[in-house]
C-alpha positions in Angstrom: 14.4 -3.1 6.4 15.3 0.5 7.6 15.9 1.1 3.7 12.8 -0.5 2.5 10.6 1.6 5.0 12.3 5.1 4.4 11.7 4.7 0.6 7.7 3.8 1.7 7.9 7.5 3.5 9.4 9.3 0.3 6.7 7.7 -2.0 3.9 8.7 0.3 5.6 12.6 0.2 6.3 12.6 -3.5 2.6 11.4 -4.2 1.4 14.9 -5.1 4.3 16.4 -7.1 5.3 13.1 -8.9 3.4 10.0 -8.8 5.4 7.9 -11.7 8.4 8.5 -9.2 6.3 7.7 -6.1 5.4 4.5 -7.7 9.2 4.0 -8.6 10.0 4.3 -5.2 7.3 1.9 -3.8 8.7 -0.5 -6.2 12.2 -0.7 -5.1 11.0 -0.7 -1.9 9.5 -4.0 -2.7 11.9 -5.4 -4.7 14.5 -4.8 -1.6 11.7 -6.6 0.7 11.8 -9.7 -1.6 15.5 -10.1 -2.4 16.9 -9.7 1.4 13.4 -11.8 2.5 11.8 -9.1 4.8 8.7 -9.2 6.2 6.6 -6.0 6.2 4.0 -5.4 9.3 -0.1 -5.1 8.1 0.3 -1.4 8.7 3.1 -1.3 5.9 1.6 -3.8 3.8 -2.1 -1.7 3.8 -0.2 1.6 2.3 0.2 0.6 -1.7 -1.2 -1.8 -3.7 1.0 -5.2 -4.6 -0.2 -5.1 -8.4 0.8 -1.5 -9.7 2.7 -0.1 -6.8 0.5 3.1 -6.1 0.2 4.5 -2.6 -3.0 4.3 -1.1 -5.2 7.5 0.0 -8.3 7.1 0.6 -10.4 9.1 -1.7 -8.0 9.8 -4.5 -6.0 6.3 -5.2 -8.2 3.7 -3.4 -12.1 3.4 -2.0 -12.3 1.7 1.3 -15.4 0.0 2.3 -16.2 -1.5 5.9 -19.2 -4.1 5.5 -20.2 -7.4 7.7 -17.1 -7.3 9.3 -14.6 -7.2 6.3 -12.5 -4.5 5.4 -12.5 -4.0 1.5 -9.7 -1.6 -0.2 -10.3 -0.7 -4.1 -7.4 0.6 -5.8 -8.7 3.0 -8.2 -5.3 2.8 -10.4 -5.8 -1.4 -11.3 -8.9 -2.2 -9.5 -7.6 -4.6 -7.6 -9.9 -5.5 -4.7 -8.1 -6.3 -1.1 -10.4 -7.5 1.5 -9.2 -7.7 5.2 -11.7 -9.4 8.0 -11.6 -7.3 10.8 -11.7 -8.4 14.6 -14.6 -9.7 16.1 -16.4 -7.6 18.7 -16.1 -9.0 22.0 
């Protein structure tokens, strides 16, 4: 897991100098989640997209959207839409 989560931290630091090898690094990281079956928390899950492996940053890679109470992440690379329903308010 340690190894999975560092290589998330290099991708999101190489994402301005190299993003092929930012992606690369993204998907190792996932293919180490899948083989070993480790879970990732929501806060790791919500930094790249599943389908092309690009790290999220709001405003350059991915549009996020808060509406009726869902949470709606666009990345900009595959257009894949994520939506996410937020808490209710108490």
């Amino acid at each position: 897991m340690e190894c999975a989560i560092k290589l998330l931290d290099l991708a999101d630091k190489r994402w301005s100098s190299d993003p092929s090898l930012s992606r690369r690094y993204v998907e190792l990281a996932w293919r180490l989640k899948t083989k070993f079956n480790l879970r990732f928390s929501r806060e790791v899950k919500m930094h790249f997209c599943k389908r092309c492996f690009t790290i999220w940053r709001p405003g350059e890679t991915c549009r996020v959207r808060i509406r009726d109470g869902v949470l709606t992440v666009t990345c900009l690379n595959c257009n894949r839409v994520y939506r996410l329903p937020l808490p209710a308010k108490r």
